[in-house]
N, C-alpha and C positions, 0 to 999 in steps of 0.2 A: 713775291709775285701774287700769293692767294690774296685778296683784301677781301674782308666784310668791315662796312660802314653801318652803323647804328645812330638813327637819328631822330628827331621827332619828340624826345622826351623835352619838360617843363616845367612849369609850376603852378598847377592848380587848386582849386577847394571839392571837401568831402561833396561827391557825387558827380562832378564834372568828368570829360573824354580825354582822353588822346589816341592819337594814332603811331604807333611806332613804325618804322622801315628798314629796312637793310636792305642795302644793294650788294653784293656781291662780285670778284671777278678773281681769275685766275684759276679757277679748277669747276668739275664738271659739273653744275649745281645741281641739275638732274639727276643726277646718282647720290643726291644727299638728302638724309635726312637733316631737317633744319630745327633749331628748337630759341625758345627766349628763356635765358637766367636771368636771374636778378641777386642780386647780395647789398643788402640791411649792415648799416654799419657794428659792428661787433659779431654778425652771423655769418653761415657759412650761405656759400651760393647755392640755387635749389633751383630745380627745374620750374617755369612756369607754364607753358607751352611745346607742345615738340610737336613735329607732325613728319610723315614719311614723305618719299620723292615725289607720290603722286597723290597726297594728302587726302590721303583715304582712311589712315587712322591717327587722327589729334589723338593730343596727349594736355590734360588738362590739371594744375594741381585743384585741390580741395576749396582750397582757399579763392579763388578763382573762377570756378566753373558757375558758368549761368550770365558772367559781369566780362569774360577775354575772347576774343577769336580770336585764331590764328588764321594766315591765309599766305598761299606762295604764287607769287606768279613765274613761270621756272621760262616764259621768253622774257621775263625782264631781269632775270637772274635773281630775283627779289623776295622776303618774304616781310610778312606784315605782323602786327598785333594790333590789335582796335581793342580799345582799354575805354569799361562804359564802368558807371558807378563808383566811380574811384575808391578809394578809402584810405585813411592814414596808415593801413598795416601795408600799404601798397607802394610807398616809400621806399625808396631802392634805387640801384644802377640795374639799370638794363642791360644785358649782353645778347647778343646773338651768336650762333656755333653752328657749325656742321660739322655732320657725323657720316662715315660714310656708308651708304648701302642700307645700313640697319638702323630703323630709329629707336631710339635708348635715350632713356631720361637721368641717368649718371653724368652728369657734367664731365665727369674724368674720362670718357669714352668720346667726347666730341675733339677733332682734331683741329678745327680751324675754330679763330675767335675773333671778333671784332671788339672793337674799343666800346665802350659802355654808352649809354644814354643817360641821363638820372632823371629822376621821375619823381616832383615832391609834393605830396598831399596832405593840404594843410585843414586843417579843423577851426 
């Protein structure tokens, strides 16, 4: 019943956009924290973004910060990533998850998952 759909990813050059999207349904998305992973082939998946139900505190990684938004619109049941600057360490699946009540950047705390995006940035 829960679905998140991940979509949006592509294949672009160092410094070009994308837009990521999830749409969401089956459970109360308002009462979720939502967040975007991503996993590099032979790494482990790591938090990239996370933001709470009423996205008042993003959650940004290092690597990241200055170049990703996050953004949720919670009547479209949807949340976003706007991906500016690209780079080849940026290379990855995408995932989208929700966590519920409490936003948390441990991927292993988020209960629901969507199937991935992949996102390839080439040099």
């Amino acid at each position: 019943d829960v679905q998140l759909q991940a979509s949006g990813g592509g294949s672009v050059q160092v410094g070009g956009s994308l837009k990521l999207s999830c749409t969401t349904s089956g459970f109360a998305f308002d009462d979720y924290a939502v967040g975007w992973f991503r996993q590099a082939p032979g790494k482990e998946r790591e938090a990239v973004s996370c933001t709470s139900s009423t996205n008042s505190s993003p959650y940004y990684a290092d690597s990241v910060k200055g170049r990703f938004t996050i953004s949720r619109d919670n009547a479209k049941n949807a949340v976003y990533l706007s991906m500016h600057n690209l780079k080849p360490g940026d290379t990855a699946v995408y995932y989208c998850a929700a966590a519920h009540r409490i936003m948390v950047v441990d991927p292993s705390m988020y209960q629901y998952w969507g199937q991935g995006t992949l996102v390839t940035v080439s040099s």
